[in-house]
C-alpha positions as CSV (number, residue, x, y, z in Angstrom):
1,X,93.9,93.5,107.7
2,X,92.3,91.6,110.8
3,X,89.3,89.8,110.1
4,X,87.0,87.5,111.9
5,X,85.4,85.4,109.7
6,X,82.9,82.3,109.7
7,X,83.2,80.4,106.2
8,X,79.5,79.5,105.7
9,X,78.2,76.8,105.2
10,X,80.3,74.2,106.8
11,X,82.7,73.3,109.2
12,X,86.2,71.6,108.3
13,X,89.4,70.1,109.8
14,X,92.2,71.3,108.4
15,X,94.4,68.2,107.0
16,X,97.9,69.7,107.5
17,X,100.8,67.7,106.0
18,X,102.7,66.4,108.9
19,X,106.4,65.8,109.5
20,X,108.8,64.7,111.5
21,X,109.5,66.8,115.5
22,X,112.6,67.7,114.0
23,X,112.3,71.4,113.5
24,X,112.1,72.8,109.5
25,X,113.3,76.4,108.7
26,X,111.5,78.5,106.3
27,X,113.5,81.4,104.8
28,X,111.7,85.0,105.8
29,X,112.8,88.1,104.5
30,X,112.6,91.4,106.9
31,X,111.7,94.6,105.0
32,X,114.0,97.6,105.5
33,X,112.3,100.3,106.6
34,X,109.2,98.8,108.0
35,X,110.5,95.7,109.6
36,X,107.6,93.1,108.0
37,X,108.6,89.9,107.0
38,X,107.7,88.2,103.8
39,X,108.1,84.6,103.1
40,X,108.3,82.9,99.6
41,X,106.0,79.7,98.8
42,X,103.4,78.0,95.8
43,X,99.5,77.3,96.5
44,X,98.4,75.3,94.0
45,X,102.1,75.3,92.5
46,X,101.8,79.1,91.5
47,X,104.4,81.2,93.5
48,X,103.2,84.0,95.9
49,X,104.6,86.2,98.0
50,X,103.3,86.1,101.6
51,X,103.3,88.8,104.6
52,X,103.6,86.9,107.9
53,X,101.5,88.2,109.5
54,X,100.2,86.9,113.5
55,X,97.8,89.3,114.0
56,X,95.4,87.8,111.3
57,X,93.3,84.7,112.0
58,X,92.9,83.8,108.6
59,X,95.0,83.2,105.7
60,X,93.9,85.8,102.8
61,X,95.4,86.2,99.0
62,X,94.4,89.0,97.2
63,X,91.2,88.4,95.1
64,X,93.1,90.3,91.5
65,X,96.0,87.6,92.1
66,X,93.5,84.8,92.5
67,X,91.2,85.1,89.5
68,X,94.1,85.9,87.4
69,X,96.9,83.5,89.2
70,X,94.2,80.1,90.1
71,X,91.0,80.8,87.7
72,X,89.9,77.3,88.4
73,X,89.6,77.2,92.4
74,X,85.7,77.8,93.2
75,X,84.8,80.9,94.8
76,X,82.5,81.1,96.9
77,X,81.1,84.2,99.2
78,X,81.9,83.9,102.9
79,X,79.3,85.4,106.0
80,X,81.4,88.2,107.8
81,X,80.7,87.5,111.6
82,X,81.5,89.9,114.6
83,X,83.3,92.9,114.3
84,X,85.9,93.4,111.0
85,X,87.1,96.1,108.6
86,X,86.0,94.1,105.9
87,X,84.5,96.7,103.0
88,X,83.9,93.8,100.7
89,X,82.3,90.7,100.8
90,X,85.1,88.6,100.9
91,X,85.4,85.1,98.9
92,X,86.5,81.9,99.8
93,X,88.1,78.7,98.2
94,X,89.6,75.1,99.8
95,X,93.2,75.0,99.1
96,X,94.7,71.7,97.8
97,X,98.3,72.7,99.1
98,X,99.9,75.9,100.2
99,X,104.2,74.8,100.4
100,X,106.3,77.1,102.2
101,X,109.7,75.5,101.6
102,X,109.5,72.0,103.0
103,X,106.2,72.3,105.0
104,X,103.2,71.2,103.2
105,X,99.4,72.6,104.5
106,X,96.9,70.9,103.0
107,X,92.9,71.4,102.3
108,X,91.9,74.5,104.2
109,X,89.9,77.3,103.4
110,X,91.7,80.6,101.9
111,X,89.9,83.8,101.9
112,X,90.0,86.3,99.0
113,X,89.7,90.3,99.3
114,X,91.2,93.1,97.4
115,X,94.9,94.0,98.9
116,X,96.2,96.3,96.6
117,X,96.8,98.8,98.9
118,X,98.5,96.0,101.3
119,X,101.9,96.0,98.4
120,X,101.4,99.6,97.8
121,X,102.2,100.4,101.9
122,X,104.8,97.7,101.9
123,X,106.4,98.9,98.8
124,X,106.6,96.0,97.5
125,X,104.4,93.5,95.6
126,X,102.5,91.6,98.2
127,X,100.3,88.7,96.9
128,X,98.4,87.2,100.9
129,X,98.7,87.2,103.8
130,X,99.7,84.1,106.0
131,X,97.3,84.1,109.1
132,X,97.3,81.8,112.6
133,X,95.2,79.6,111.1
134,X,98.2,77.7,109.4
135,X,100.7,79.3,111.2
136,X,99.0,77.5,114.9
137,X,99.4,74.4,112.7
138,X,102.7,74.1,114.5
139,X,105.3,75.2,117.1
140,X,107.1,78.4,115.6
141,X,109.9,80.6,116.2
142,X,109.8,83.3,114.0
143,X,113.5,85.3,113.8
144,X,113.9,88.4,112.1
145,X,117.6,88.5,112.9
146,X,118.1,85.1,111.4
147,X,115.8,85.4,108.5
148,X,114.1,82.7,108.7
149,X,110.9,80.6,110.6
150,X,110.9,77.5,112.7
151,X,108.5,75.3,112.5
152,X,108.5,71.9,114.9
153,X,106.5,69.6,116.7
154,X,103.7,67.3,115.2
155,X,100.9,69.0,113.6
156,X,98.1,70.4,115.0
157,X,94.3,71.0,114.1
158,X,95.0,75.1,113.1
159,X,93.1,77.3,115.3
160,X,92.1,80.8,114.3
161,X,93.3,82.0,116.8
162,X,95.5,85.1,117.2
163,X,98.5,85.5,120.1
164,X,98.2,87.6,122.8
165,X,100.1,89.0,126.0
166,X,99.7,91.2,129.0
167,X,102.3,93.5,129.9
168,X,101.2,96.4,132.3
169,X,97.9,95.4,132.7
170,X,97.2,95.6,129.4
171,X,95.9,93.0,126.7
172,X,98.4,93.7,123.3
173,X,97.7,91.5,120.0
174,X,100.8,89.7,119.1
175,X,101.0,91.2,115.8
176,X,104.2,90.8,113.4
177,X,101.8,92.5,110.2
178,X,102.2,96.1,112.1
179,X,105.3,97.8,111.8
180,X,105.5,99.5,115.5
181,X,103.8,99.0,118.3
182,X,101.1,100.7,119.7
183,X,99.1,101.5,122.9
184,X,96.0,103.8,124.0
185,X,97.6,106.4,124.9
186,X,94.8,106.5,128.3
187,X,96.6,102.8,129.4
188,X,100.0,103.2,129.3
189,X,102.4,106.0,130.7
190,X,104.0,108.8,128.4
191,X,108.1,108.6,127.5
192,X,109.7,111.5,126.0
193,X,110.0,112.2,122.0
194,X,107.5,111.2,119.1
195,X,107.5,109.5,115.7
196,X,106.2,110.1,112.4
197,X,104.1,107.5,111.0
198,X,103.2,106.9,107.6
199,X,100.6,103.6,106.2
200,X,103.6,101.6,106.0
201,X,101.5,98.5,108.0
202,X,98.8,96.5,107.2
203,X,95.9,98.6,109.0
204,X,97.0,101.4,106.5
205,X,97.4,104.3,109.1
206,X,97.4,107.4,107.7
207,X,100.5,109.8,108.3
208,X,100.4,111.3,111.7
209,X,102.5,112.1,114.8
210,X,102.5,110.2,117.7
211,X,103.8,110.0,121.1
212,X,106.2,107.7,122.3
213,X,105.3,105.4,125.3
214,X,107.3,105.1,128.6
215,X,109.6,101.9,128.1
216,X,109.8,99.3,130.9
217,X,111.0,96.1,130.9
218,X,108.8,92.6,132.3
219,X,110.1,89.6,133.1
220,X,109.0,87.3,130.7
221,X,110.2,83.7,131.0
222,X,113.5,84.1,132.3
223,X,113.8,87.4,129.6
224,X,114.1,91.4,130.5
225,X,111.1,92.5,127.4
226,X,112.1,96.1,126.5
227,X,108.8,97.3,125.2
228,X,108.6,101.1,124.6
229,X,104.8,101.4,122.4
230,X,103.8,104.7,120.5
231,X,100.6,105.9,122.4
232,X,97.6,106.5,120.1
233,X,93.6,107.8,120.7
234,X,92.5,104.5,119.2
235,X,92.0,101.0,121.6
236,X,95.1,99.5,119.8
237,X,97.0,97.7,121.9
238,X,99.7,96.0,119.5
239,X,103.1,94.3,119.9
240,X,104.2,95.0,116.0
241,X,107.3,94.0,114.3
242,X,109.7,96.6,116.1
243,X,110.3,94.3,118.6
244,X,111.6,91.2,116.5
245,X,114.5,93.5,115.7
246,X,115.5,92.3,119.2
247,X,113.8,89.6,120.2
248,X,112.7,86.2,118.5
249,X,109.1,85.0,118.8
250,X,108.0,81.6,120.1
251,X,104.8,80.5,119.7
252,X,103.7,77.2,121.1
253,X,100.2,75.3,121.0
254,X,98.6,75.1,124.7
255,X,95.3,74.4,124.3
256,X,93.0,76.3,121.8
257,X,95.0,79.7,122.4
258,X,99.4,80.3,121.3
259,X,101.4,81.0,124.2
260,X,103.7,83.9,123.7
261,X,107.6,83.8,124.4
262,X,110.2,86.6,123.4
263,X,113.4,85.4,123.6
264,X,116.6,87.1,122.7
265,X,118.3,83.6,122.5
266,X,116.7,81.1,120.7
267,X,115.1,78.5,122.7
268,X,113.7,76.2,120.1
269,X,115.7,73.1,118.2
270,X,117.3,74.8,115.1
């Protein structure tokens, strides 16, 4: 789910937990078949299971696993601004501390909607999603191959905001919360051969056929990126989690927006 959301009623800096500019590795799980990745952490010392997701701005638990999992947080309703596939007015509550491993985010705001069928496309029990606005918090490098996430560099205020790179001409969302990649099929150039897809990310795509892309390869900071995207009617223009099967991801703080690296070597401290 991508939403863009303005919690009402005030405005807040985020107090994230700092530590040291040694890098600190959180452990991530890559799911067969679909290639999201799942970390493990406690908010409010209750465990929950956490889609990484870079393509949200926000941070979002499913509201079932709230009331049931944190029945004394305060919920409150939060204005939907812009453009969002929201159905539901969605709820909000401050967050004393959300712990994934040895990093520590402290009092921001986490969102609250339905996401039952999230765990029912992943196949497996899903309780939030972990958006940019803790995940900008830091420098990452997020390895799928390795199995685990980066995070170094003093803390930062978060900032909403979600990564994004040109290839082609074309602006794709950064987005490790879809499986494959996609393109509008009227931007990019067709390849040979097709795929079935079924709602196995976490826009819930119905099962349909789809074109492959051309692949071509960009220079991209000393890299060759192989990108080969499925071509679809729709103006989405994703870089999805096929790619970390080959690549790491680097995301680094300059200014208010991440810059993007893919890097089949790792190029961060480990």
């Amino acid at each position: 789910m991508k939403i863009g959301l303005m919690w009402g009623m005030m405005c807040f800096v985020s107090a994230v937990a700092a530590f040291a500019a040694a890098a600190v590795s959180v452990p991530v799980e890559r799911l067969e078949g679909n290639n999201l990745l799942i970390v493990a952490g406690t908010i409010e010392g209750r465990e929950c299971s956490l889609l990484l997701d870079t393509g949200a701005t926000h941070t979002t638990f499913d509201l079932g696993w709230v009331k049931e999992n944190l029945p004394a947080v305060a919920l409150k309703d939060v204005i939907v601004d812009g453009t969002t596939n929201v159905r539901v007015v969605p709820k909000s509550f401050v967050a004393e501390s959300l712990r994934l491993g040895e990093v520590d985010f402290q009092g921001f705001p986490v969102f609250a909607v339905p996401l039952g069928h999230l765990s029912q496309a992943v196949g497996r029990r899903v309780d939030g999603i972990l958006g940019m606005n803790l995940l900008g918090a830091y420098d990452v490098r997020i390895s799928a191959r390795e199995g685990r996430a980066v995070f170094s560099g003093e803390a930062k205020t978060p900032e909403p905001v979600t990564p994004k790179l040109t290839l082609g001409g074309v602006e794709f969302l950064v987005d490790t919360g879809s499986t494959y990649s996609f393109v509008n099929a009227g931007k990019w150039p067709e390849g040979t051969g097709e795929v079935s897809l079924g709602a196995t990310d976490v826009n819930g795509t119905n099962a349909i056929k789809v074109r492959k892309g051309l692949k071509r390869t960009f220079p991209l900071d000393g890299t060759d990126f192989e990108f080969e995207p499925l071509l679809v009617q729709e103006d989405r223009n994703f870089i999805g989690a096929d790619v970390l099967r080959r690549y790491d991801l680097v995301l680094t703080r300059d200014g208010r927006s991440p810059r993007v690296v893919f890097s089949p070597v790792a190029q961060m401290a480990h």
